[in-house]
Structure formats: C-alpha cells, structure tokens
N, C-alpha and C positions, 0 to 999 in steps of 0.2 A: 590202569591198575598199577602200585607202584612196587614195583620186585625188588625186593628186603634181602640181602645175606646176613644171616646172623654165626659169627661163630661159635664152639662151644655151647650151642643150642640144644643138646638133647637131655638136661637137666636145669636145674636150678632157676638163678636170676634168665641167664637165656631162654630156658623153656617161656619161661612166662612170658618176658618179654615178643616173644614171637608167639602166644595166645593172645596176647592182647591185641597187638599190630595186625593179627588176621580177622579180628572182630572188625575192626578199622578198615578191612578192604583190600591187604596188602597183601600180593602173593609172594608167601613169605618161605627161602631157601635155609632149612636145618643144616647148620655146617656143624657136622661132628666127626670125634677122630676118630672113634667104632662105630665101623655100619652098624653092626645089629644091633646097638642102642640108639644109634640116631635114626636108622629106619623105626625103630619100631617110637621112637619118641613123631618122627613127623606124622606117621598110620595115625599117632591120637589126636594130633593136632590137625591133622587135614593139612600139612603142610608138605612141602617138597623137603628132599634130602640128598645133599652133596658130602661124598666123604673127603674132610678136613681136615688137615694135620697141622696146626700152624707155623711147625718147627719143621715143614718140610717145603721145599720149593716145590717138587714136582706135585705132592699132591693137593697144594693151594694152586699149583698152573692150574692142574688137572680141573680141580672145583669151578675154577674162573671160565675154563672153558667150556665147562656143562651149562651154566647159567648163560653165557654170551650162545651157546646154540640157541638151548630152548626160549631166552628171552630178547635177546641183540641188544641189550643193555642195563646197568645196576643202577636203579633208583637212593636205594640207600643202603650203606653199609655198616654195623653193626660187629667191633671189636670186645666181644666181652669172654672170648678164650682165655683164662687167667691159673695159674697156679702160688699155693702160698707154700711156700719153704720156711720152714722152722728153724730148719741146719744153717748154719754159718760156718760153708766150705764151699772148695772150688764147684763139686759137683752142682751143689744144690742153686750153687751162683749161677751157672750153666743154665739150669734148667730153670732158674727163675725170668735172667734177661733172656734167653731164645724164645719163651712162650709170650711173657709180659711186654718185652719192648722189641725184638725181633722180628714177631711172630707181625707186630703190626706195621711194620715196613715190607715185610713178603706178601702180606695180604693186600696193603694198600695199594703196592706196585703192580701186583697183576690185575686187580681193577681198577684202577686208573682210567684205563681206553674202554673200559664201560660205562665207567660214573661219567666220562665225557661225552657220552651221548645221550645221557640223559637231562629233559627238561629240568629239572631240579635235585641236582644229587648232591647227595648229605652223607657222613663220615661220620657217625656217634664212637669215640672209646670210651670204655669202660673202665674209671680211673678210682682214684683213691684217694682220700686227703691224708691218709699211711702217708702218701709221696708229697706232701706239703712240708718244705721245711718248718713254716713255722707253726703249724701244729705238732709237730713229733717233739719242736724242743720247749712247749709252750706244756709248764707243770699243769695246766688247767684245764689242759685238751686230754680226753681219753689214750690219743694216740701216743702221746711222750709214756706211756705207760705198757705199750706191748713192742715186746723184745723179737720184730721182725724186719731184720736189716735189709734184707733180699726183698722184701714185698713191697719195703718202702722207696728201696733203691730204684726197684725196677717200674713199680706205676709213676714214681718220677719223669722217667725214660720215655714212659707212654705217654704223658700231659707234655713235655718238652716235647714229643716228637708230632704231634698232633698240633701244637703251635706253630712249628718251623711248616708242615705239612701246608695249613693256611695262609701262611705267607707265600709258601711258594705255588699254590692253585688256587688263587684268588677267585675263578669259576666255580668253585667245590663248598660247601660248609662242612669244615668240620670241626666238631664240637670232641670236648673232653670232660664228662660231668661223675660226678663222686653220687652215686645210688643213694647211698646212707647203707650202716650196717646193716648187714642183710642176714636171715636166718637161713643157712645151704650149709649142704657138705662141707663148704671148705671152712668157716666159723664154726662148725658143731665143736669142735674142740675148747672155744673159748666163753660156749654158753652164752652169745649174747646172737643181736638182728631182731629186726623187724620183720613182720611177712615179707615173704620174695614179692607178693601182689602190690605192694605200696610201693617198694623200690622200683619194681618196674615200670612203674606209672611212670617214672620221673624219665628212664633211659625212654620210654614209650613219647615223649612228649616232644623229646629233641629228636626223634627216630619219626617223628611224623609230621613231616616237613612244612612249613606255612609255604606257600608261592614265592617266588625271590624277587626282592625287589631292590632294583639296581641304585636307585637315590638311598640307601637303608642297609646293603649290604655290601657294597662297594671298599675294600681293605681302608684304612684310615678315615673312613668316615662314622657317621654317629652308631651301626652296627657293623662289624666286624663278623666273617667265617668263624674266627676264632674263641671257642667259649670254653675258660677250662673252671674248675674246681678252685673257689674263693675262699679264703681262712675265716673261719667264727662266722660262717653263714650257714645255715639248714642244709640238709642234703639236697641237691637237686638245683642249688642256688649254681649261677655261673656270672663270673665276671668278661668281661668281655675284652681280649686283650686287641692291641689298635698297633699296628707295627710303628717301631720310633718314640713308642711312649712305655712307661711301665706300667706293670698289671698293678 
C-alpha cells in the first residue's frame, strides 16, 4: 500500500485530493494545523491524521515521526499547505514565504529518510502559474491581472525550490504542477475555479506514482524528476526541466 502525507489536508483542494488517492488504495496521512478539523476531516475520509503546522519545525518533526512509527517509510509526499496574502507588508511577507516556500523545505527535510526508503517515492507541490514570470507579465494571461505579489512571489519560491530539490535527489521525483484555478476558501474572494474534484485529478495524477524506470527517469535524460508548471499550457500541463538545459 502506498503511505501518502498530504499537508493542509483537512479542507479544500487537499481534502479531496486525499478522497481520491484513498479510492486509489493509498493509506493516506491528514496533515493539518488544527486537530479538531483535521481529526474530524480524516473520521470522514477514513483517513489517518497527523497534526501539522508547516511553519513549525517541531511539529512537522513531530508529524514525520508518527508516520516513520506507524509506517517505516513515506511513499509519497504531498505539499499543498498554501496561504494567499492580499497585504503588501512585512507581516503578510512573513507569513506568505514561511507557509508557501519555508514550509516546503521543513517538510521536505524531515521526510527525506522516509521517502528514501521507499520503493518509489514522489514529492508533488502544489504550485501556481501566479509564480510564472511570464504569465503575470504577459497582458493576455489572467494572471497579469491580480494584484498578489506575495502569492506570486512565494509559489515562485516553491517551483524553484522543487527544481533545485531534483537535481539534488536524483533517487526522489519531484514534481511541481499548477492545479488550475480552483473554487476553495482561499479564491472565494475572487469569485472564480473550478470544482476542487477536476483540480485534484490533476495533483491525484502526479501523486499516484507509475513504477520508476531507471532508462526514463535517470536526471538528464529523456524524463527528468523534475516537472514543474509550463507558460500558455492547460493546468495540469508540466514541462520537464533536464539539468544543464533550459526549461
């Protein structure tokens, strides 16, 4: 069976994503920062529940160390903990890169010595084409059109840090793929998305690992670890970045 940590899992794009991947077979870990939402979110899902904070080291140790008891290893890991800051200020800076781009270097580094024990471990974040320079400056892309410096700044931070990530554990895939706008709490304000169900397909896709194959997945060769979010392609599209070449 393949043990899933999903963060920020007790609502939205993560809930679902973790109902789908449990239909899939996957015993699948609720990482949320409130117990009593993310308990009472895994109780509906039939899923397990680690409480997460991603902006804390102890309590992502803490989380990493319950799933290494109960499992002895992370199959695949799942970054979709995310906040959108409206403000353009120190605070809201703060709290945008410690969740968005922080959050996925403390999480990645205490599973690390999990996902290396497993057969085929995979690393999905949960990224944006917000953080694509050239959609945000491109008049004909949606994005050049919402005034969120912090959101953009910071999924930047996570698709760069998800690259350098691949290059440097060639054993590991990890991907960095753009959902597509999604209908959740944090868009309610902007009136747009799609069902969270169609977005998740897509995070569900890269989150449910084909077998690895060393002629095919091998750094610089015809597939790459690294798949991040492509300019003027459908959501869910990934390019494949090849170290030594451009994307």
């Amino acid at each position: 069976m393949t043990v899933t940590l999903i963060t920020g899992a007790n609502k939205g794009l993560g809930y679902e994503t973790a109902r789908q991947l449990l239909e899939l077979g996957h015993e699948v870990y609720v990482g949320a920062r409130d117990a009593e939402r993310g308990e009472k979110a895994a109780a509906e899902l039939g899923a397990r529940f680690v409480q997460l904070d991603v902006t804390d080291e102890e309590s992502v140790r803490r989380a990493l160390a319950t799933v290494d008891a109960a499992e002895g290893r992370l199959d695949v890991l799942i970054h979709n903990a995310g906040v959108l800051e409206t403000a353009l200020d120190g605070p809201a800076a703060l709290r945008s890169f410690t969740t968005n781009a922080v959050g996925v270097v403390l999480v990645t580094e205490a599973a690390l010595p999990l996902l290396r024990r497993s057969a085929n471990p995979t690393v999905v974040t949960v990224s944006s084409s917000m953080g694509s320079f050239w959609a945000v400056t491109n008049p004909d892309r949606p994005e050049s059109g919402f005034p969120l410096a912090l959101y953009a700044a910071s999924k930047a931070a996570a698709t760069m840090l998800t690259v350098q990530y691949a290059k440097a554990q060639p054993g590991i895939r990890f991907n960095a793929v753009e959902p597509g706008a999604t209908a959740t709490d944090m868009t309610a304000a902007f009136g747009i998305g799609r069902p969270v169900q169609e977005s998740a397909r897509v995070v569900v896709r890269l989150g449910h690992p084909r077998p690895r194959r060393p002629d095919r997945d091998a750094p610089g060769r015809g597939r790459d670890p690294a798949l991040v979010s492509a300019p003027g392609r459908p959501a869910g599209w990934c390019a494949r970045v090849r170290p030594g070449r451009r994307a």
